[in-house]
N, C-alpha and C positions, 0 to 999 in steps of 0.2 A: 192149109196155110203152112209156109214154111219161115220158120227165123232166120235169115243168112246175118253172123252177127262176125264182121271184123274188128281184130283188136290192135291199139295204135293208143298214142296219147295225141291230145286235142295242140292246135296251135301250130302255125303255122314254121318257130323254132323246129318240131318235132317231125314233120311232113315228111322228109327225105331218109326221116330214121329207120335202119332196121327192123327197129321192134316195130313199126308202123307199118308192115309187108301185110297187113292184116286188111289197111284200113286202104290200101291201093291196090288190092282185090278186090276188095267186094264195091271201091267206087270203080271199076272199070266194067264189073260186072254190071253195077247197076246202069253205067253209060252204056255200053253194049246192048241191052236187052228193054233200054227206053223208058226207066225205073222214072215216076214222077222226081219234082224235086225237091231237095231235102229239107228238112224243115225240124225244128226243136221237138222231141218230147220223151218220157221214159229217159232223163238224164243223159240223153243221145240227141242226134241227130237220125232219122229217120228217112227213109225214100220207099215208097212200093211199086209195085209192077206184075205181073204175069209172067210168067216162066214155064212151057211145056205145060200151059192150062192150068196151072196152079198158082194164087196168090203168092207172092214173095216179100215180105217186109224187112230189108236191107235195115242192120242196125251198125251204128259207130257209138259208143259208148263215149262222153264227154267227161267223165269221173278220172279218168289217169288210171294205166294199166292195171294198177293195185285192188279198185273199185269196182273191174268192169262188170262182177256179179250183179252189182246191184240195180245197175242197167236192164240186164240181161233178163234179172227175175221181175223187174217190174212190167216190162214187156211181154214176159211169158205168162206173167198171171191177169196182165189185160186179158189177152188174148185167148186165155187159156188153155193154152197149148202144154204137149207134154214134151219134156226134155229131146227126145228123141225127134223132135223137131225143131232140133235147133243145130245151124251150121255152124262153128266156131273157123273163122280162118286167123291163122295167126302164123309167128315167126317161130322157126325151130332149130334152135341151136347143133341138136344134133344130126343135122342133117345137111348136107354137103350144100354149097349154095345151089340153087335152083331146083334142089328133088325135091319129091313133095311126098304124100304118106298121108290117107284117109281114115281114119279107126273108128270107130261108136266105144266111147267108155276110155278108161284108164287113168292112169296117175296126171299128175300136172308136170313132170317132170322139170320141179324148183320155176316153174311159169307162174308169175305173180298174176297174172290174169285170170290163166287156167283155175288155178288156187282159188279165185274170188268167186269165179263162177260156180264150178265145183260148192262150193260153201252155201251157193244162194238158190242153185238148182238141180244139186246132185251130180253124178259125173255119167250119165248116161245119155250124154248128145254127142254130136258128132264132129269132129276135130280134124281139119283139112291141115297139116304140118307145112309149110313150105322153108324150105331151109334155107336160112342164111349162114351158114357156116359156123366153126367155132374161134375164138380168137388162139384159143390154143392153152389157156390157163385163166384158172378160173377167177381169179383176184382182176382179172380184165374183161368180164364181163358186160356187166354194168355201164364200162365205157364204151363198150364197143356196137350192145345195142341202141343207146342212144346217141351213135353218132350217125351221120349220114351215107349212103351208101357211096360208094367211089363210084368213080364215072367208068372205073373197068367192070363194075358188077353190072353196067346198063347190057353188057351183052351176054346175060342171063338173068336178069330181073325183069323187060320188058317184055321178052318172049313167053316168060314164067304166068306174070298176068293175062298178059294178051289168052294165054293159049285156056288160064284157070276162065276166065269169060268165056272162051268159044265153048268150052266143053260144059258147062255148068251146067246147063239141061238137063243132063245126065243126075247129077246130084239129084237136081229137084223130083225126077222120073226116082229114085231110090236104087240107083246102079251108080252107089260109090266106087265102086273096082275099076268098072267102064271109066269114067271119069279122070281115076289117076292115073289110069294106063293111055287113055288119050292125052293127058296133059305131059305124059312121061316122053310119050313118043317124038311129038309134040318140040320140046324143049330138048331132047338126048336121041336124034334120030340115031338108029342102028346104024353100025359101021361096017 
């Protein structure tokens, strides 16, 4: 069984937000691949499915980005899963809008989500980066992840999702590489 868990803050104010790049992956993924439907528990909302023959249990953390550890671990010790079976899809600052960037492990780099989880399950799950850009200074932050995306980012934010669903098989088979190079290609065809 595998944990796909995106992070986002709950509410419909927050839906079009940046920081919520987390939580419109992993629902287009669950759309895509026919995920039941969602339903409260583990201080989230919850969906599962089958993916390339494997259980998948789609999590959205309803704690607010700051918490979403506590989501995460309660779900991973139902389950009893170990860290390394957990996907993290989230928003990444340092990374140009629409690239994306797969790793097992690492820092949180100042990611208040990343941070919580890390706290509550160690840092050895796996961390799908999709980048929304930076505002350029960092006292703007804060505003700039919680606001919504511009209707110019739709033409690499749609493609960005769309293409992290078609390829996520990949993920759940353990061929992260494959995955971000499909999704890379995908979104940035060669020139």
């Amino acid at each position: 069984m595998l944990l796909l868990v995106g992070l986002g803050n709950p509410g419909n104010e927050y839906a079009r937000n940046r920081h919520n790049i987390g939580f419109m992956a992993v629902e287009e993924i669950a759309r895509r691949h026919g995920f039941s439907p969602w339903r409260r528990r583990f201080q989230g909302t919850t969906a599962e499915g089958t993916v390339a023959g494997d259980k998948v249990l789609a999590l959205e953390p309803l704690t607010f980005m700051n918490l979403s550890g506590q989501s995460v671990g309660a779900a991973l010790q139902f389950f009893k899963l170990t860290p390394d079976r957990v996907v993290v899809f989230h928003d990444e600052l340092d990374l140009p809008p629409g690239r994306i960037r797969v790793k097992k492990g690492g820092g949180h780099g100042g990611h208040n989500g990343l941070r919580s989880i890390d706290a509550h399950i160690g840092k050895d799950y796996w961390r799908v980066r999709l980048g929304i850009g930076h505002p350029g200074d960092k006292n703007l932050v804060t505003g700039y992840v919680l606001h919504d995306f511009a209707k110019s980012d739709q033409s690499w934010l749609d493609p960005l999702v769309d293409a992290c669903a078609a390829a996520f098989p990949l993920i759940v088979q353990g061929r992260p590489e494959e995955f971000m190079n499909k999704v890379t290609l995908a979104t940035q065809p060669p020139k």
